[in-house]
C-alpha positions as CSV (number, residue, x, y, z in Angstrom):
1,X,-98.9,21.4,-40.0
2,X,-99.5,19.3,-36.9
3,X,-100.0,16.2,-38.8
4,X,-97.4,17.0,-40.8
5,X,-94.7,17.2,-37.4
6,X,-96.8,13.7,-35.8
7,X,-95.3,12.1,-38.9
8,X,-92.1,13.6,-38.9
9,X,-91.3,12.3,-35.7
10,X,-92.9,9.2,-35.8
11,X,-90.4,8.9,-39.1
12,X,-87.3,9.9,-37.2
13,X,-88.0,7.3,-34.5
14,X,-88.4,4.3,-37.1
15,X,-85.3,5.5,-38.6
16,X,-83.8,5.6,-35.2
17,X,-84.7,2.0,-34.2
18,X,-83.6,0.4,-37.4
19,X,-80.0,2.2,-37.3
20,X,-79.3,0.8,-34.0
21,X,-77.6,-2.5,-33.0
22,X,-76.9,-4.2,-29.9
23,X,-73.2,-4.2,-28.8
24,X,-71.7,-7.2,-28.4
25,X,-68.4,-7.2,-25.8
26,X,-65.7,-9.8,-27.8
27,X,-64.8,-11.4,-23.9
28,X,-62.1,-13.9,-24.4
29,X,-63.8,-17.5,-23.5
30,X,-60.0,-18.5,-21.9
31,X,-56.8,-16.5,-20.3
32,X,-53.6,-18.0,-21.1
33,X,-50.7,-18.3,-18.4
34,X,-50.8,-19.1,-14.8
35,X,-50.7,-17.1,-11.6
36,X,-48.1,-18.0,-8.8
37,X,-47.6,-16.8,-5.4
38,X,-45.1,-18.5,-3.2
39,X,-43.7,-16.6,0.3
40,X,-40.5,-18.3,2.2
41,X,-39.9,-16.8,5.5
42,X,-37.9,-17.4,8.5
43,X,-41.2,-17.9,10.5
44,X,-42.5,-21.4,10.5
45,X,-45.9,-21.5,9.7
46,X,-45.8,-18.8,7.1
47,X,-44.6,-21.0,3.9
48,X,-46.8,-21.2,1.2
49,X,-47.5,-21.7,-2.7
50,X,-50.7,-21.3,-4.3
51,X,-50.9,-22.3,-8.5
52,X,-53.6,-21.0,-10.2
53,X,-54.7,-20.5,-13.9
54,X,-57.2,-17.2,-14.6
55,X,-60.6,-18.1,-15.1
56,X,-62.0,-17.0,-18.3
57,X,-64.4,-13.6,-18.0
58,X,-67.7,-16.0,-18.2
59,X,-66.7,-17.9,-15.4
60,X,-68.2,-16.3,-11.7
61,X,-64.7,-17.9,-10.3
62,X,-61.9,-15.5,-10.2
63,X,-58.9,-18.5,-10.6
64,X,-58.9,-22.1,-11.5
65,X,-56.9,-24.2,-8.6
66,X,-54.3,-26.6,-9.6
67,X,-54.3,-29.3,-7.2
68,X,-52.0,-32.2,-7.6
69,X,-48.6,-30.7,-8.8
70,X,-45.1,-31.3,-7.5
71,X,-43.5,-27.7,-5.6
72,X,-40.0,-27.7,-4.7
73,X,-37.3,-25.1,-2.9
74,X,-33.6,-25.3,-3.6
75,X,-31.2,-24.0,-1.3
76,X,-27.5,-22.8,-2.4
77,X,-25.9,-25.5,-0.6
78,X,-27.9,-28.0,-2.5
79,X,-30.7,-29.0,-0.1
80,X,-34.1,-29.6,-1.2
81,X,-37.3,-28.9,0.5
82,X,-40.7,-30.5,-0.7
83,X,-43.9,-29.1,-0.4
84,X,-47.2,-31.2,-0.7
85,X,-51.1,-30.3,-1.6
86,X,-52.5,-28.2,2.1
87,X,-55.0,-30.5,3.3
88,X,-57.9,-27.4,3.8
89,X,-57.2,-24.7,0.5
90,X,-56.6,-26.2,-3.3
91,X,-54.2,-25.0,-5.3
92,X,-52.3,-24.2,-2.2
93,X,-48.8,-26.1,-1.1
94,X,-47.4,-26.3,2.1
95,X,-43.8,-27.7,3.1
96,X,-44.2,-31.6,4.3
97,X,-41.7,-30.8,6.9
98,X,-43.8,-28.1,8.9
99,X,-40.2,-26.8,10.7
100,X,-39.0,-25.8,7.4
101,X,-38.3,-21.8,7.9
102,X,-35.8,-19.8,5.3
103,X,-32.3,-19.2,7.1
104,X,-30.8,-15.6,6.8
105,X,-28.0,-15.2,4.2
106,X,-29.3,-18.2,2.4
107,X,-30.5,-18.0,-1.3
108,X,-33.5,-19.9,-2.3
109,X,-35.3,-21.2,-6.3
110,X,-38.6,-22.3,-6.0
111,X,-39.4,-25.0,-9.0
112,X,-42.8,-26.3,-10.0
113,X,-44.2,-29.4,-12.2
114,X,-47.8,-29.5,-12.8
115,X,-49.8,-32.2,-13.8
116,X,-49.5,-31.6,-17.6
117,X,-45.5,-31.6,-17.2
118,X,-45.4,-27.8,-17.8
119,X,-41.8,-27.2,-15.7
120,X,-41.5,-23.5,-14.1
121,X,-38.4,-22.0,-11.7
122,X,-37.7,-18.9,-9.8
123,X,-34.5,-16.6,-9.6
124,X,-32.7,-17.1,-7.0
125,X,-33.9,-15.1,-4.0
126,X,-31.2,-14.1,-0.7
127,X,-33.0,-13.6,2.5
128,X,-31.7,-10.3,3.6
129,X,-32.5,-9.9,8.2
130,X,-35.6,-7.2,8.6
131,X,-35.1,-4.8,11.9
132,X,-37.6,-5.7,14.9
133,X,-40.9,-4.0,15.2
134,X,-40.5,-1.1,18.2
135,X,-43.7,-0.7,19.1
136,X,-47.4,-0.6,17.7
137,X,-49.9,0.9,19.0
138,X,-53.4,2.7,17.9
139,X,-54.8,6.0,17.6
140,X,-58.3,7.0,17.6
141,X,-60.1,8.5,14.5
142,X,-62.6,11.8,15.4
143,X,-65.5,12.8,13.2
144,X,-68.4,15.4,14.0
145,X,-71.6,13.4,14.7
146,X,-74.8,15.5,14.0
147,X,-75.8,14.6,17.3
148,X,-73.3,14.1,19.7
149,X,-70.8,16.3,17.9
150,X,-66.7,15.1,17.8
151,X,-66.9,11.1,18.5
152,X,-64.8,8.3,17.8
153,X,-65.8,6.6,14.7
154,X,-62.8,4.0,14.4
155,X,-58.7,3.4,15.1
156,X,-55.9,3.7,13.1
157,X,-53.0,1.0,14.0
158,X,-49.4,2.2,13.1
159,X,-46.1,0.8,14.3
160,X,-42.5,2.1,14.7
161,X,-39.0,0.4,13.3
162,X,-35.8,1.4,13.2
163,X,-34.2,1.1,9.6
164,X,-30.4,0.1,9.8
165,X,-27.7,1.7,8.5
166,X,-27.2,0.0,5.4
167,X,-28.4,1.3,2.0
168,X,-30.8,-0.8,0.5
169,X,-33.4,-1.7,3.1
170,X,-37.0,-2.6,1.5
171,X,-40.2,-3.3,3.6
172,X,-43.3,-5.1,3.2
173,X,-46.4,-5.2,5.6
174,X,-48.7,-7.4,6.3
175,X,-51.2,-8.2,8.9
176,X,-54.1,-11.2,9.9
177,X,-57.2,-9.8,12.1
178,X,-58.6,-12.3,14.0
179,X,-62.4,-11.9,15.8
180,X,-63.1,-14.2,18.3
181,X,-66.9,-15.8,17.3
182,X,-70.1,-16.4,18.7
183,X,-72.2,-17.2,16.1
184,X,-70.3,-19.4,13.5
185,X,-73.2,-18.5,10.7
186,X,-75.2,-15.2,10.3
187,X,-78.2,-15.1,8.1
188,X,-81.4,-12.6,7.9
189,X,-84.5,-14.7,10.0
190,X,-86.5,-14.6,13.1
191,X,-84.4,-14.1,16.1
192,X,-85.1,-16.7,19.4
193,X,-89.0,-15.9,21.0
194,X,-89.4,-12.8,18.2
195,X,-91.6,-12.3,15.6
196,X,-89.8,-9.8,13.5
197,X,-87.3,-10.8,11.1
198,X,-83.4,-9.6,11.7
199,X,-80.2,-10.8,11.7
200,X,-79.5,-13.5,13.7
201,X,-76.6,-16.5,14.1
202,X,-76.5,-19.8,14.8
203,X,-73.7,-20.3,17.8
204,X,-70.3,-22.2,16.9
205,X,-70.6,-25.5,17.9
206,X,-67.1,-25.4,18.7
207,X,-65.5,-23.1,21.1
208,X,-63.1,-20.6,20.8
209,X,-63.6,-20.0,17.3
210,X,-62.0,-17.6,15.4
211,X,-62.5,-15.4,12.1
212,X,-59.4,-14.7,10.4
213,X,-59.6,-11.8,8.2
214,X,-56.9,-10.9,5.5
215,X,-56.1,-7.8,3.3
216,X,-56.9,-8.5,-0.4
217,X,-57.9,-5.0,-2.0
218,X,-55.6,-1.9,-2.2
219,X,-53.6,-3.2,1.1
220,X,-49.9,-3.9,-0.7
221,X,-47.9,-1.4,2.0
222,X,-44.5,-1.0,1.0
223,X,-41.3,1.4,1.7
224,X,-37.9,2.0,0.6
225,X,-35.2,3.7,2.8
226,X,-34.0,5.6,0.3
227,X,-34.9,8.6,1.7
228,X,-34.9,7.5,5.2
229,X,-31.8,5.1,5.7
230,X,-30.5,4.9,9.2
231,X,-33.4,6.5,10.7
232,X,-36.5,5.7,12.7
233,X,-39.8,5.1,10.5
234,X,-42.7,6.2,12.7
235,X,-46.3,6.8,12.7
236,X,-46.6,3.8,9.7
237,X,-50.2,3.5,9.1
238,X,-51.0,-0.6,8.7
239,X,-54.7,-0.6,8.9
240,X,-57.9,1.4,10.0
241,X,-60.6,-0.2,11.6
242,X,-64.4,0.8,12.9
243,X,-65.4,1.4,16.4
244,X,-67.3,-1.4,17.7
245,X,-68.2,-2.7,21.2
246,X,-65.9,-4.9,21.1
247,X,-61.9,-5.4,21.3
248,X,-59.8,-6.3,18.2
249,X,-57.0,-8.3,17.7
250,X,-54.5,-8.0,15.1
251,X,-51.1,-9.8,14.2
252,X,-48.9,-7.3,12.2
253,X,-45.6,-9.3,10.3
254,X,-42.6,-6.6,9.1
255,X,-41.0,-8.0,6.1
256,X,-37.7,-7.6,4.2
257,X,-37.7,-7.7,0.7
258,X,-34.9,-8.2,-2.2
259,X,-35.4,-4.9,-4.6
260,X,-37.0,-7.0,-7.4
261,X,-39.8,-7.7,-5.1
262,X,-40.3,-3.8,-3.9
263,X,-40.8,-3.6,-7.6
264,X,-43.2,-6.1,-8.1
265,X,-45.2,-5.0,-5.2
266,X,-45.1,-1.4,-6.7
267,X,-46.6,-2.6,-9.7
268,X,-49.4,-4.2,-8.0
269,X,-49.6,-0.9,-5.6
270,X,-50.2,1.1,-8.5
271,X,-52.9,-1.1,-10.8
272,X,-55.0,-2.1,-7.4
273,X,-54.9,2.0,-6.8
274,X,-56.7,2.1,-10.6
275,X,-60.6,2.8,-10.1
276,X,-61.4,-0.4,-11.4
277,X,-63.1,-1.1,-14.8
278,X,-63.4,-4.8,-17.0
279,X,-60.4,-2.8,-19.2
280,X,-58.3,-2.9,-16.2
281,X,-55.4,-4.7,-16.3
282,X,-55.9,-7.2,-12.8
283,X,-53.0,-6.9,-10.1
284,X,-52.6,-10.5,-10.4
285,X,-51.4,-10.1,-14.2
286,X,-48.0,-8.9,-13.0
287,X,-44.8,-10.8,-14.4
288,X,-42.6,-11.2,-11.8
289,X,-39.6,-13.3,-11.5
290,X,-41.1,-16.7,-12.6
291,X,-40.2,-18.7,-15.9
292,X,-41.8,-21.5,-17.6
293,X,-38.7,-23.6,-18.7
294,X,-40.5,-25.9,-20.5
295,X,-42.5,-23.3,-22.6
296,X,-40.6,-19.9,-22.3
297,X,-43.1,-18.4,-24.4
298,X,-45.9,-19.1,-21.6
299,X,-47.1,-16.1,-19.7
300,X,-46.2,-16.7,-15.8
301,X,-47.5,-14.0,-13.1
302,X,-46.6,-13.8,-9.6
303,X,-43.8,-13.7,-7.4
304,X,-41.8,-16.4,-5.4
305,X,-40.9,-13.9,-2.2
306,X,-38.0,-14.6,0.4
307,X,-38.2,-12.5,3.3
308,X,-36.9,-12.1,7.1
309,X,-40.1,-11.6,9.2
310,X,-40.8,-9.8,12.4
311,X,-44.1,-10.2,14.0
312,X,-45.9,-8.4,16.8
313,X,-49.6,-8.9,18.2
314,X,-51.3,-6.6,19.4
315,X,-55.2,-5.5,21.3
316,X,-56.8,-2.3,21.0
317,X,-59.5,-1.5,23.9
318,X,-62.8,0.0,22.0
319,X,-65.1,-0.7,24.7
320,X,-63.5,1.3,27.8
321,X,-63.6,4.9,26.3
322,X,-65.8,7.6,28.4
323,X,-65.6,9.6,25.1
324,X,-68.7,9.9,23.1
325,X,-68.8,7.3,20.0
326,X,-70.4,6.1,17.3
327,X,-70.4,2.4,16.3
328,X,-69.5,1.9,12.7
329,X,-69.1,-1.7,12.4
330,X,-71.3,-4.0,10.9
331,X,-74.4,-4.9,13.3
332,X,-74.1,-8.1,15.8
333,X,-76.6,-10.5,15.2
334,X,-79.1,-12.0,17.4
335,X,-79.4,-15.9,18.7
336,X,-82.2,-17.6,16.1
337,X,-82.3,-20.8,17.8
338,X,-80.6,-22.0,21.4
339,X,-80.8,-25.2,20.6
340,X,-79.1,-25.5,17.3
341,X,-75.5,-24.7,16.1
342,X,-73.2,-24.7,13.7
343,X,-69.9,-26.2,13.2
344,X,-66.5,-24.3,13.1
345,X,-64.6,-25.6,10.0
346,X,-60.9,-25.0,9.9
347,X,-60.5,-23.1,6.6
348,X,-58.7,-19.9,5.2
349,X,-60.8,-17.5,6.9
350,X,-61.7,-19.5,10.0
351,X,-59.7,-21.7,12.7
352,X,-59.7,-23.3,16.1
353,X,-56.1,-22.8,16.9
354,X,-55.6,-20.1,19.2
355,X,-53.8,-17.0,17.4
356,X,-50.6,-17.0,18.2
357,X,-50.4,-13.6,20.6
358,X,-53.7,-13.8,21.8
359,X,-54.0,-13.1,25.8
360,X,-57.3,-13.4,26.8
């Protein structure tokens, strides 16, 4: 009998085995389309177009630049505005006159004409004024340590605005963190005159030098007045941020949007919100109010956005509480060699321009 249930089993394993086959995912080699965003403000400086087509699913890169194309604005009165290749990012356009800045009132198309003559235009956008930022300020975030008991763990930054009385108000936030460095590289080594290995940083060649860090995940903060018109909005959460020993910076821009756009964005609010899975549909696959006019049948995500913009800077103290604390951030590294550097390269993420409320 117990030979008999050896061979049984070693039977029903065989069988087993042989009856199953490996799955194989059918991942698209390419992604038809192309992915635009393009934001006109009334702030100089914050003009900008970036082209990309999606990657397909084997490639590690998320977008393919496209460098080289010729970007456009229209005004309703007829006047043109060209943008050329930015001289640090591909794929992204700048205006060639760096004064250019969106006027209130105005109404604006945005036209593009890449390399392989593929012709695409926006709708017509109005830039409707955005009320002025009241106030910002921070509030700190309490959690029970096991051993110190309630301690600040991190900040919350909200802001105040009064919303006017016309119907019809839309909001967008955005913000740009920028931490002042010391080392310009981190890696894991041997720290300067130590024998065991931790994180350490070579110092910025260069100094001041600045990280600039942006919102890219689950950050699209947006709000209609439609249940608030004419009143104050308070207490609006922007961002929450560790506790470190150190200060933080932030630059927080208020922005009006057309009711197309609050739409867009509320699309993209509610896929990024998604847990996340390769069946996903990606928040940059939204269809906005882009065209291909030379191929209408071409799939065109994005949004060309025209907005009013209000800025405010603003410092939050973390290193002069006499509360009890708890250090969340990520560790500070250690100097590996006094004698070398490394360089601070204008990019994206990094610069050597001095943010633009920065008081220190």
């Amino acid at each position: 009998m117990k030979l008999f249930t050896r061979f049984l089993t070693v039977c029903l394993g065989l069988s087993m085995c042989t009856c199953i086959s490996p799955f194989v995912a059918d991942v698209p080699e390419s992604v038809d389309g192309i992915s635009i965003t393009a934001n006109l403000t009334t702030q100089k400086g914050l003009q900008e177009v970036r082209l990309y087509r999606p990657a397909p699913f084997t490639n590690k890169g998320l977008n393919i630049a496209i460098p080289k194309a010729q970007v456009w604005v229209m005004d309703n009165q007829g006047q043109r505005y060209d943008y050329v290749d930015d001289a640090i990012n591909r794929g992204w356009y700048v205006p060639k006159d760096r004064n250019f800045a969106a006027q209130i009132g105005k109404t604006y198309v945005l036209h593009i004409l890449t390399p392989d003559q593929q012709k695409y235009e926006s709708n017509p956008e109005t830039v409707k004024e955005v009320s002025a930022i009241t106030k910002v300020y921070s509030e700190e975030i309490i959690t029970d340590d096991i051993k110190i008991g309630a301690a600040i763990s991190g900040y919350t930054v909200l802001l105040d605005t009064k919303d006017p009385v016309t119907k019809g108000d839309y909001y967008r936030w955005t913000y740009l963190h920028f931490e002042d460095l010391v080392y310009c590289t981190q890696f894991f080594g041997l720290p300067y005159g130590q024998r065991r290995e931790a994180l350490v940083g070579l110092t910025c060649c260069e100094l001041p030098c600045w990280d600039i860090e942006r919102c890219f995940i689950n950050c699209t903060n947006i709000m209609s007045d439609a249940l608030i018109n004419g009143k104050s909005i308070t207490r609006h959460p922007i961002v929450s941020i560790p506790n470190c020993a150190r200060d933080y910076y932030i630059e927080i821009q208020q922005r009006s949007l057309s009711k197309e756009a609050y739409e867009y964005w509320r699309t993209v609010d509610q896929l990024s919100s998604n847990n996340g899975s390769l069946f996903d549909t990606a928040p940059a696959a939204v269809r906005g109010n882009l065209k291909c006019t030379s191929d209408p049948k071409e799939a065109v995500f994005g949004f060309f956005e025209v907005s009013d913009v209000k800025e405010n800077g603003f410092f939050i103290n973390r290193t002069q509480t006499l509360k009890p604390s708890v250090f969340t951030c990520a560790p500070y590294p250690a100097n590996a060699n006094p004698l070398a550097c490394a360089p601070c390269v204008e990019s994206a993420t990094r610069t050597k321009v001095k943010p633009k409320y920065w008081i220190k």
